[in-house]
TIVEX-687366 format. One line per field, with one value per residue (C-alpha): residue in three letters; residue number from 1; x, y, z. Coordinates in pm, 1 decimal. Layout:
# TIVEX-687366
drendo = ALA|...
tidren = NUM|...
X = X|...
Y = Y|...
Z = Z|...
***
This chain:
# TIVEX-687366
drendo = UNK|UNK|UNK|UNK|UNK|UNK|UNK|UNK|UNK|UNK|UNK|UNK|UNK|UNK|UNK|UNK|UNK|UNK|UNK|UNK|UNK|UNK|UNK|UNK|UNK|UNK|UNK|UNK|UNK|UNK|UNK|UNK|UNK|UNK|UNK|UNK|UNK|UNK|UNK|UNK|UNK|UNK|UNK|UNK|UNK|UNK|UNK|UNK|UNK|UNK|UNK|UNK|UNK|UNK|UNK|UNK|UNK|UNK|UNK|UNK|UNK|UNK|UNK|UNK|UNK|UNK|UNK|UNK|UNK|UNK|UNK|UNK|UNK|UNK|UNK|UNK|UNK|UNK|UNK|UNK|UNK|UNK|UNK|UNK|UNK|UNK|UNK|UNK|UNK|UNK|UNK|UNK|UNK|UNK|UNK|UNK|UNK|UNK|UNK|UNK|UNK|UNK|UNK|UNK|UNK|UNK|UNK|UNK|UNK|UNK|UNK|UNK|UNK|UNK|UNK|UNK|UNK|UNK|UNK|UNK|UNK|UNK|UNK|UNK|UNK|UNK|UNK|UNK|UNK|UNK|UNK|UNK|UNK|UNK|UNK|UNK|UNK|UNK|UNK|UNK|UNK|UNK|UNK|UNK|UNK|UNK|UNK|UNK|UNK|UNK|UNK|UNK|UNK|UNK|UNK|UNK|UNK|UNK|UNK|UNK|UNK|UNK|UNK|UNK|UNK|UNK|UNK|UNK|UNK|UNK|UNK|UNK|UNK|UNK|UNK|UNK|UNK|UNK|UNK|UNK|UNK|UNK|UNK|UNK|UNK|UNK|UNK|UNK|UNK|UNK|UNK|UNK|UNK|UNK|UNK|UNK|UNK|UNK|UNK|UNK|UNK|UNK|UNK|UNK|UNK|UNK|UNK|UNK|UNK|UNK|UNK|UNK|UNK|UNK|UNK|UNK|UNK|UNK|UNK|UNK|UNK|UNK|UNK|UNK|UNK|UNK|UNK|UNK|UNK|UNK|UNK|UNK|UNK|UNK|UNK|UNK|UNK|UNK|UNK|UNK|UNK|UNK|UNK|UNK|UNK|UNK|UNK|UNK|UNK|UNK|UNK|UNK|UNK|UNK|UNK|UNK|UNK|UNK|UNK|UNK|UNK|UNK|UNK|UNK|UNK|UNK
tidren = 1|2|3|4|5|6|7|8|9|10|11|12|13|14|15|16|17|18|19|20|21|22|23|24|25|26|27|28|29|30|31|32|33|34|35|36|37|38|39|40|41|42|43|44|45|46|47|48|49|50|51|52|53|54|55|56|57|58|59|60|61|62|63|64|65|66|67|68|69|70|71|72|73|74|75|76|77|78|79|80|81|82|83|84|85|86|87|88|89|90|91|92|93|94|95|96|97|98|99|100|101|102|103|104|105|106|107|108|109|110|111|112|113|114|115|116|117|118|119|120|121|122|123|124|125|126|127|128|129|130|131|132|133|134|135|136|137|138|139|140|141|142|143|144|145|146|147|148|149|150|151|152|153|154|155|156|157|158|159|160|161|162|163|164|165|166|167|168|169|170|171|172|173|174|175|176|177|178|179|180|181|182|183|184|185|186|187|188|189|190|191|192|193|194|195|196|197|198|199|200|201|202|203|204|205|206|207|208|209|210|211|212|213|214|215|216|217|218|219|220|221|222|223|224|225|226|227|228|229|230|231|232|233|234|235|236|237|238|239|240|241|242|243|244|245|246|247|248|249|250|251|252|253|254|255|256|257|258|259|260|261|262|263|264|265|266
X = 0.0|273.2|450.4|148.5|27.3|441.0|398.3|93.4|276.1|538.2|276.8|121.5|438.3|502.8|149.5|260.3|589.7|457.1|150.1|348.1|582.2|351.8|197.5|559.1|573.1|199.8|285.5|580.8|553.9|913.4|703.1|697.2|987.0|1062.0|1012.7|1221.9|1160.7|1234.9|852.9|692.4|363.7|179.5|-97.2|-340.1|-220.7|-88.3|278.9|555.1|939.6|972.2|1135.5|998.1|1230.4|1126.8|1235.9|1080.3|779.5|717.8|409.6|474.9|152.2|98.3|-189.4|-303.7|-277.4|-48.6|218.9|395.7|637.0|594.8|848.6|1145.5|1270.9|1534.7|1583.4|1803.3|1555.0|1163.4|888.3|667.0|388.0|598.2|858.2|1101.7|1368.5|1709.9|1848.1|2083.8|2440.2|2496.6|2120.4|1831.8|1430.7|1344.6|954.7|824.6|568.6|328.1|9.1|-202.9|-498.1|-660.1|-739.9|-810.3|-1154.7|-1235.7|-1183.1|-809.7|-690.1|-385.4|-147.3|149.4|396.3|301.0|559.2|931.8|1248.5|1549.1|1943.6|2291.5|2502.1|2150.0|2237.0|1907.3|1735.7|1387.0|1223.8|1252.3|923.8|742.1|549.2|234.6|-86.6|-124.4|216.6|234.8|-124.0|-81.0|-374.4|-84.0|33.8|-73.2|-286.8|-137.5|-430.4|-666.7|-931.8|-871.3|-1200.6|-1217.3|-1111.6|-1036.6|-708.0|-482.2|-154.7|-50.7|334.4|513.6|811.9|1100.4|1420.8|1711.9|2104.7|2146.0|2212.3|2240.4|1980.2|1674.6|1485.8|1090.6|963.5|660.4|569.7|210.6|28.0|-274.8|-561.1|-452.4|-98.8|53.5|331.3|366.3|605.0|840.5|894.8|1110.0|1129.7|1476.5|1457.7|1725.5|1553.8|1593.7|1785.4|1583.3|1844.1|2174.1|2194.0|2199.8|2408.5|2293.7|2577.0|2535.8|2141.6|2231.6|2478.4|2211.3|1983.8|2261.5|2280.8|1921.0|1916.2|2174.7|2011.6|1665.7|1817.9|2034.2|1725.0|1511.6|1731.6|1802.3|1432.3|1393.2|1670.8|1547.9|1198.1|1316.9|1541.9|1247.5|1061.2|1317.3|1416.3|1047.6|1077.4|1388.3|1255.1|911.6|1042.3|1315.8|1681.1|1591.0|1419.8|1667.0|1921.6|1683.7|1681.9|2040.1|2043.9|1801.6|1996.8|2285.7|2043.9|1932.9|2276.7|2360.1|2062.9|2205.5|2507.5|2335.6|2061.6|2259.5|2351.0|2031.6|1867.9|2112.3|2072.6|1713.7
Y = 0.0|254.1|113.9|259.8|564.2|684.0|603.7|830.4|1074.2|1112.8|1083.6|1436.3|1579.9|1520.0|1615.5|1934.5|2030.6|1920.4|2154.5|2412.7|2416.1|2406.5|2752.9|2897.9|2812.8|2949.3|3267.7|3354.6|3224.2|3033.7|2720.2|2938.5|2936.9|3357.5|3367.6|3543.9|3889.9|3779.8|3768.1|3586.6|3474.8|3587.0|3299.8|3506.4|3475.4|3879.5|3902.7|4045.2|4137.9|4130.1|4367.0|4427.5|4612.0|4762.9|5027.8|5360.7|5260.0|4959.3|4833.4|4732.1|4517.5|4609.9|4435.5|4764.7|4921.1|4876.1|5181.1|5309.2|5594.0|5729.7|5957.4|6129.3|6464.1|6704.2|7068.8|7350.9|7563.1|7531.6|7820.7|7770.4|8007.9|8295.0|8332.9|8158.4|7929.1|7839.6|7498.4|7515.4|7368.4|7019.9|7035.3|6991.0|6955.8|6614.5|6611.6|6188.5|6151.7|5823.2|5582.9|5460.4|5210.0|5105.8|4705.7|4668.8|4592.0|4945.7|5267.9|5346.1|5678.4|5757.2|6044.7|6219.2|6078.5|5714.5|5771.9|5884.1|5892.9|5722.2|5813.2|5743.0|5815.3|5977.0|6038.1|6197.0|5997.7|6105.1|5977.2|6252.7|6345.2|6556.7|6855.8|6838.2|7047.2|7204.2|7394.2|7425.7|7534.8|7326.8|7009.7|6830.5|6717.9|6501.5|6550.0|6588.6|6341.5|6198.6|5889.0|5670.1|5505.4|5116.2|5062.1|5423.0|5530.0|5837.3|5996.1|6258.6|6461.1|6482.0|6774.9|6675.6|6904.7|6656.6|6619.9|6581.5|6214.7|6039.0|5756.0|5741.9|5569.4|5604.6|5415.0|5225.5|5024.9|4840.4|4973.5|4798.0|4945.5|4754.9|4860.0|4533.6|4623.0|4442.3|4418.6|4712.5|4778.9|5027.0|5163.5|5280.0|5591.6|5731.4|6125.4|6286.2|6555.5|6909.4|7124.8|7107.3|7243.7|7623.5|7910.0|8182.1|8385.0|8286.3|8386.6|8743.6|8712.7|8620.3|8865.8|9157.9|9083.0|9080.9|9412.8|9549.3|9469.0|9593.1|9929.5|9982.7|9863.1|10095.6|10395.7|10332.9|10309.2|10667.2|10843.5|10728.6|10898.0|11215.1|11253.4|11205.0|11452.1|11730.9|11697.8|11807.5|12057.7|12211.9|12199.2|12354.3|12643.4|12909.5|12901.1|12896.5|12601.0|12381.5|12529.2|12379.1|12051.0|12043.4|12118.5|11813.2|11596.5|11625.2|11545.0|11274.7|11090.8|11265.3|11026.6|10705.2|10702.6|10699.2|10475.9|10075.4|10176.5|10241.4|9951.6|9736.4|9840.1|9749.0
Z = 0.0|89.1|-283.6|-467.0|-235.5|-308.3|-667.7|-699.0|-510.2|-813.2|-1046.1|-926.1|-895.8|-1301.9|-1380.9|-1184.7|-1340.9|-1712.7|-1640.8|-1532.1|-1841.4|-2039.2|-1867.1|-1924.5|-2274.7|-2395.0|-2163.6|-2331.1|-2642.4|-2621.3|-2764.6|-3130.5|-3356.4|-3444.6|-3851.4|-4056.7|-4008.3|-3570.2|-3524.6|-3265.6|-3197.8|-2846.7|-2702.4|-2842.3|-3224.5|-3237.3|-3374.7|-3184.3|-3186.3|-3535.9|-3769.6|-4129.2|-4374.4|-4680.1|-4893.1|-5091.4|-5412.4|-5213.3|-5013.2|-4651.6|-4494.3|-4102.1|-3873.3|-3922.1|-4273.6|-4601.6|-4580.5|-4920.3|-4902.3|-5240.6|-5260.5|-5054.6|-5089.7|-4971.9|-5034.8|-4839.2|-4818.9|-4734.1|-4775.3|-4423.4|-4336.7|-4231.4|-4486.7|-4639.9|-4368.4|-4459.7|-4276.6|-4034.4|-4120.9|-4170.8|-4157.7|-4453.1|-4516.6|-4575.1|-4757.3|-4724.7|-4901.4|-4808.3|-4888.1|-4626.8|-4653.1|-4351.9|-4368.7|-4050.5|-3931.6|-3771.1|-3793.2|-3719.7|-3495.8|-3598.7|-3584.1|-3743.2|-3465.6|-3595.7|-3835.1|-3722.8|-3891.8|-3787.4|-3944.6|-3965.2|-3650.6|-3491.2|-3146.5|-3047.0|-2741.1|-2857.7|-3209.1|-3458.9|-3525.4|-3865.1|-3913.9|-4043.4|-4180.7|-3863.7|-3837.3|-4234.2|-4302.5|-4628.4|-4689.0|-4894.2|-4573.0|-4316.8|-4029.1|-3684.8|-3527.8|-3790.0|-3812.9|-4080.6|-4162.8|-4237.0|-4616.8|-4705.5|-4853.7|-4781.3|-4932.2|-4746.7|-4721.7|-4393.4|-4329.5|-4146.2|-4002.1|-4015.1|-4023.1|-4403.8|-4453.0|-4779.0|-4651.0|-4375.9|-4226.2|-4205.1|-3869.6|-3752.1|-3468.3|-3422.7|-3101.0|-2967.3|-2774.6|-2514.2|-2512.4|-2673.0|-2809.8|-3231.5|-3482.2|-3590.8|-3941.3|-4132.7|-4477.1|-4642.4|-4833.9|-5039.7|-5156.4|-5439.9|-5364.3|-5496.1|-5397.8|-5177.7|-4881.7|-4864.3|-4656.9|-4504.9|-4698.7|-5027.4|-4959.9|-4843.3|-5169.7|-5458.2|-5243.7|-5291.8|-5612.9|-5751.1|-5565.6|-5764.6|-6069.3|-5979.5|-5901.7|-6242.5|-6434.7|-6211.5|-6227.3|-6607.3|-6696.1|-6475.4|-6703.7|-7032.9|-6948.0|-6806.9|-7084.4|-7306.3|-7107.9|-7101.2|-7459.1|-7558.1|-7298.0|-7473.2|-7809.6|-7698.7|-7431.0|-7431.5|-7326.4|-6963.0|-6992.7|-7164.3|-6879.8|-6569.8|-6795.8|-6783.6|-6371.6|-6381.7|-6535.4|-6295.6|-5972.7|-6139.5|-6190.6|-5858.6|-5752.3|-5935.7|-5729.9|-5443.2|-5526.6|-5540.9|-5169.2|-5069.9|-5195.6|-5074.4|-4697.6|-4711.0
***
């Protein structure tokens, strides 16, 4: 009797420890191989830990949406609301433009920080985040928080200020309501570049130099009426006359001289 009470002793104890291992296994999901991409599936079927890459034209498929970055831009210079804003150095305007297609089964809330941008030798601790329709008062670009409804379709721009890089990255993770944290996924871009990146010197230069311009052609264009003017004057009036067209004449290339400098200091 004490042979088989010991015996079903051990047996409990095995049911235990095979029970409890199993627990361990559906809990952390250690009983699922990681697929290619590292992704791993939770008990409850979501994916997690995995890394998607994929690159600019091409479709990326989410739990959430299908993401395309259409296009990737770069320019030194960038006209915002209140005027026009040179880069700083070493810095330039990066314009991303994307698709987004909601295929999830609701609506979707979404919002401009969704979508980050990641760099070469990036040493900023916080995720470099765009500007949007509300800072550019522009509808070409995206929402800052916006609903995507089930099955509709967006492609909106996005305006980031980054070190200029030859290559980015454009960044996504998958958030549940819940706070489960999904796969990652991000897209190489390599932009077109629109124009290289811009000093503040050579803008005060081009500047200078339109002014100059402007004023000869102003100045010139004066001259060539008055002299019109003043030569009918002459022809039509007595000696005096033609002498005060003369006097004239000498303020106004008096006035010339003067008149580049002038311009310029504006």
């Amino acid at each position: 009797m004490r042979i088989n009470s010991d015996i079903n002793r051990y047996k409990l104890i095995i049911v235990a420890m095979m029970s409890a291992l199993m627990m361990s296994l559906l809990m952390t999901g250690c009983g699922n191989k990681p697929n290619n991409n590292g992704s791993v599936k939770a008990e409850d079927g979501r994916s997690y830990g995995g890394l998607i890459e994929g690159e600019l034209g091409k479709t990326v498929h989410t739990v959430f949406f299908d993401l395309t970055v259409d296009s990737a831009k770069k320019c030194g210079t960038y006209q915002f609301m209140d005027g026009l804003y040179i880069a700083d150095a070493g810095q330039t305007y990066l314009e991303v433009e994307v698709t987004i297609t909601n295929t999830y089964d609701k609506d979707l809330p979404m919002s401009i920080s969704d979508f980050t941008l990641d760099f070469s030798e990036n040493e900023s601790e916080t995720a470099v985040i765009g500007f949007g329709s509300t800072e550019l008062g522009n509808e070409e670009y995206m929402d800052n928080i916006f609903t995507l409804k089930q099955g509709d379709s967006i492609s909106k721009k996005i305006l980031y200020t980054v070190a200029d890089r030859a290559e980015y990255l454009l960044c996504y993770k998958e958030f549940y309501e819940d706070k489960f944290e999904g796969d990652s996924y991000e897209i190489k871009m390599v932009p077109e570049i629109l124009e290289p990146a811009v000093t503040t010197e050579a803008v005060t230069e081009n500047a200078s130099e339109e002014a100059i311009t402007d004023s000869i052609e102003n100045v010139n264009g004066d001259n060539s009426g008055e002299g019109n003017g003043d030569a009918d004057s002459t022809a039509g009036d007595n000696g005096e006359t033609g002498t005060s067209s003369d006097n004239q004449d000498s303020e106004n290339i008096d006035d010339t001289d003067g008149g580049d400098t002038g311009i310029i200091e504006q």
